[in-house]
N, C-alpha and C positions, 0 to 999 in steps of 0.2 A: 480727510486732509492728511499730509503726510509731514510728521513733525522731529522726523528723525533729523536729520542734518541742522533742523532751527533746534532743539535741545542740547545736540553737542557741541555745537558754536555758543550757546548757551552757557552750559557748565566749563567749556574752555576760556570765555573769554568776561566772566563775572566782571574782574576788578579790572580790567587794561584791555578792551576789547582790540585798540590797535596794535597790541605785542601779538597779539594772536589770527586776528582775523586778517582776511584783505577788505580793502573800502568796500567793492561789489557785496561781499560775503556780510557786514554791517550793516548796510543798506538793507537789505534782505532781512536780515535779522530782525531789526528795527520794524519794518514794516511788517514781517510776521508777528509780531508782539503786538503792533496797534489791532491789529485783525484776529488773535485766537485768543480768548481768555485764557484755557486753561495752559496755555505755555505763558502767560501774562503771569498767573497761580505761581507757576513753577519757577518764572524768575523772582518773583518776589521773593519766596520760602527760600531759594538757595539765598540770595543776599541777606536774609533774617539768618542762617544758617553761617552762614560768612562771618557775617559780625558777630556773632556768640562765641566764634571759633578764637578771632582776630583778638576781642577783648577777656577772652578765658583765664585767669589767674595759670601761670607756669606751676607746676606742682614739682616738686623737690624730690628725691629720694627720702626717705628714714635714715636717719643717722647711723653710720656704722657698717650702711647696706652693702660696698666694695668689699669688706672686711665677712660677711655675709655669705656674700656671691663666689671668695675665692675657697671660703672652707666648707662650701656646697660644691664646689669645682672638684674639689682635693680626695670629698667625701664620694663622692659619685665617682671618681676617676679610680679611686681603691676598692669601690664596690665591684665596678667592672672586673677590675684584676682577680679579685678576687671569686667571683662568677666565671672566670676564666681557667681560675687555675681548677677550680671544681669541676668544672665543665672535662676539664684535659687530665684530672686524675680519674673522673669516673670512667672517660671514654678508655683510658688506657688502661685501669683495670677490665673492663668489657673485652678488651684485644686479650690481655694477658689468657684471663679466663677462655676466651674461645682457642688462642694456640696451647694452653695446657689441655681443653679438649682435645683438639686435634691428634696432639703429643700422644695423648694418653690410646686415641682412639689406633694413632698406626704403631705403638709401640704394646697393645694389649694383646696380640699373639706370641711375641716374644717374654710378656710376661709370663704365661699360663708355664712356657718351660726354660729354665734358666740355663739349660746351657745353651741354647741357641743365645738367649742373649749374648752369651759369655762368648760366645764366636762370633756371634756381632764385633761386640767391643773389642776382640781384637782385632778383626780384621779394618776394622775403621782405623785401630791405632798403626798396622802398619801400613795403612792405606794412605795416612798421614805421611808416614816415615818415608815413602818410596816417594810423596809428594815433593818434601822437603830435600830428600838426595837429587832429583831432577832437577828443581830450582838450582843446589847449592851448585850442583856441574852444568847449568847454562850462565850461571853468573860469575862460574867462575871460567869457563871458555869467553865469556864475556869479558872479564880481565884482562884474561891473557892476549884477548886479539887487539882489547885498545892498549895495554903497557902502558895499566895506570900507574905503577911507583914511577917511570918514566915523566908522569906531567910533573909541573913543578910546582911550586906551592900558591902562586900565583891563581892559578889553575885552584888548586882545593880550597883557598878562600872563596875565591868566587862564588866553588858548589855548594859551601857551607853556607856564606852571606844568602845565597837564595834561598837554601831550606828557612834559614832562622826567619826571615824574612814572610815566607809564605806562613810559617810556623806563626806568627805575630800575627797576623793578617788575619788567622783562622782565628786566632783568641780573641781579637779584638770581634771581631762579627759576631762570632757566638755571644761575647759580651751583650753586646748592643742589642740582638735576639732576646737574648733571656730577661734581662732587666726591663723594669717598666720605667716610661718618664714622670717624673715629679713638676709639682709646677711649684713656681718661685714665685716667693710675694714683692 
């Protein structure tokens, strides 16, 4: 016999069977239950089940337990942070250590002889210097072809207002990045 569909019209419709059922669908019910014992069984035990639930004493919290709950919040929330910040100095000393490998590994035939180094580093530093002269003569034909002292001051608030602006923008994020949230009681 198949007692699917009379089980969960069943357990659906214990206390109020017409909030739940349709007429057709009760009738049916009803008369499955005069005919199968063991779904007869299983109505009864849920309404036994029902009622122990319906007449159950309400149980209370322990006193205190909000008070509890939020400095297990606070406690756990700083755990975290702090599994995190270990987590981010281990990993970043691991970075360190492999780019001071590295370093070490493509700057160890310039060590063996130092003047090579030595023409290394200078050639880097005027490698710099010849950087910095190209810069300084595009920015300054840069200059001269907009005739910046020509804007007028209107004009350099403006550029200024926007840097400060952006300038604020970046602090504040970074802020907000770095810092962790506290909870309030």
């Amino acid at each position: 016999m198949n007692h699917h569909p009379y089980r969960e019209w069943l357990l659906a419709s214990s206390k109020q069977p017409e909030d739940v059922l349709t007429q057709e669908q009760s009738v049916a019910l009803q008369s499955h239950l005069d005919e199968c014992s063991e779904c007869r069984d299983l109505a009864q035990a849920w309404q036994t089940v029902e009622e122990e639930l319906l007449h159950a004493p309400l149980v209370s919290p322990a006193p205190g337990f909000i008070a509890r709950w939020q400095d297990r919040l606070v406690s756990d929330r700083q755990r975290r942070a702090n599994q995190q910040g270990i987590v981010l100095m281990i990993s970043s000393f691991g970075v360190g250590i492999f780019l001071v490998g590295v370093l070490v590994f493509l700057v160890w035939p310039l060590l063996s002889k130092p003047s090579l180094l030595a023409w290394t580093y200078l050639y880097q530093i005027l490698r710099w210097i010849s950087i910095f002269g190209a810069f300084q003569q595009f920015a300054g034909s840069l200059f001269h072809a907009a005739d910046l002292p020509a804007m007028g001051p209107i004009v350099w608030i403006f550029i200024f207002g926007f840097i400060t602006i952006l300038s604020v923008l970046w602090v504040v994020y970074y802020r907000v990045l770095t810092n962790p949230r506290s909870v309030s009681k």
